[in-house]
matplotlib code that plots the C-alpha trace (Angstrom):
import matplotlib.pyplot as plt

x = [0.0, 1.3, 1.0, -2.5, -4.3, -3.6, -3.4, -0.2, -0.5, 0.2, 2.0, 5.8, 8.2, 8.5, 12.3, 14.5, 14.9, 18.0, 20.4, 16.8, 18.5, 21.7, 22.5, 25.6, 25.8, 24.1, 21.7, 20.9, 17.2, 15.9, 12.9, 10.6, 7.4, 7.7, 6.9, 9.3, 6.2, 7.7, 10.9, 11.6, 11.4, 8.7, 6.7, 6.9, 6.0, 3.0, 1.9, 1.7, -0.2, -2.7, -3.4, -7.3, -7.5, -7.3, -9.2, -8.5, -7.5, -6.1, -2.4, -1.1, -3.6, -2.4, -2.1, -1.4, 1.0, 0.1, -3.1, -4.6, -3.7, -4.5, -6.5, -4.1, -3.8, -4.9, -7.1, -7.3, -3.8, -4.3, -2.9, -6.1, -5.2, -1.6, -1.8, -3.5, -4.7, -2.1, -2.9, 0.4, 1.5, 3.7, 6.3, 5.8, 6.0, 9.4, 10.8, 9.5, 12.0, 14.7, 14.6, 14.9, 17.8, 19.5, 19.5, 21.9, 25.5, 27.2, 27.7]
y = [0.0, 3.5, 6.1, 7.5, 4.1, 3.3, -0.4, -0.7, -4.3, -4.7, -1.7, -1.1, 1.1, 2.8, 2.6, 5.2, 5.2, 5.7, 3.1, 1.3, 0.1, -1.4, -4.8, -6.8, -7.6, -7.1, -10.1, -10.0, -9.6, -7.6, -7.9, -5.0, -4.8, -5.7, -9.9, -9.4, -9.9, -7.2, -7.8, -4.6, -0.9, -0.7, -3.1, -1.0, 2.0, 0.5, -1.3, 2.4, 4.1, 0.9, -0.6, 0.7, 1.7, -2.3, -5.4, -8.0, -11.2, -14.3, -15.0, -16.1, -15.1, -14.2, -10.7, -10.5, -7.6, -6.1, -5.5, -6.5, -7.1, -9.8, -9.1, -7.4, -9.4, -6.8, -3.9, -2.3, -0.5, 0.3, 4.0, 4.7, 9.2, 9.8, 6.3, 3.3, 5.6, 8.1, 8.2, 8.2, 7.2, 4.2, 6.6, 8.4, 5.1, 4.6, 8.5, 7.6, 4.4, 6.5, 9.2, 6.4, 4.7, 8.1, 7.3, 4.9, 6.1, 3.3, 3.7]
z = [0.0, -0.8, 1.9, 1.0, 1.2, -2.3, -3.7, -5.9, -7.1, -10.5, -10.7, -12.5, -12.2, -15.3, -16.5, -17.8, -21.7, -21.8, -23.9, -24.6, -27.7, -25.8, -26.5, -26.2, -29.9, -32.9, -33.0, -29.5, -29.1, -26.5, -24.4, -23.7, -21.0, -17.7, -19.3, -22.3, -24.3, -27.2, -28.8, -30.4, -29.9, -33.1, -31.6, -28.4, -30.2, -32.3, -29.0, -27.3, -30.6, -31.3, -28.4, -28.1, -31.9, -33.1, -32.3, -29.9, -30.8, -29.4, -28.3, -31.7, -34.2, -37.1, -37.5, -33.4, -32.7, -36.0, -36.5, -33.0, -29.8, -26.9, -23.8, -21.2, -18.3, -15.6, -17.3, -14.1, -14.5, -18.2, -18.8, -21.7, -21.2, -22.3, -25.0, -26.6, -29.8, -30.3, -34.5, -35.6, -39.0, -39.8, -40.7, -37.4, -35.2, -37.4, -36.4, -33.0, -33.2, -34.5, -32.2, -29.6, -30.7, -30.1, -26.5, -26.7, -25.4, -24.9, -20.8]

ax = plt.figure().add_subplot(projection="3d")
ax.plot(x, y, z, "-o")
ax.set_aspect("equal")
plt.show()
């Protein structure tokens, strides 16, 4: 419980984005969420812009992570005001990726 009576179950503390992009070689593939459910930083992005603009569909439906999106597994602590159907563009998610690549500085 947090001091003011709050419940913080299910609850994560939101990592810095710096060096998101760090790996320790080129084909290493990251894992990104709090269950490693994405694998890259454009699937981040495109999670955060379409997560309540597309369908829901199964756990390995074909089109999953494209063009819809499983159930989340607590809805509770879904963040719908600041993302989930930002509008961007394919070519904005892909500036979006670009931008945060920056952020790597190799320390």
């Amino acid at each position: 419980m947090g001091g003011n009576g709050q419940v913080f179950s299910w609850k994560y503390k939101t990592p810095t984005v710096r060096n998101v992009d760090k790996r320790p070689r080129a084909d290493f593939v990251k894992a990104y969420m709090h269950n490693g459910y994405l694998k890259s930083l454009k699937e981040v992005v495109h999670f955060y812009n379409t997560r309540d603009a597309l369908p829901k569909c199964k756990s390995g439906d074909h089109g999953e992570k494209i063009t819809c999106w499983p159930a989340p597994e607590n809805p509770e602590t879904i963040n719908r005001k600041q993302m989930g159907d930002l509008r961007l563009t394919d070519r904005q998610e892909d500036l979006l990726v670009a931008f945060l690549k920056t952020l790597t500085d190799g320390y």
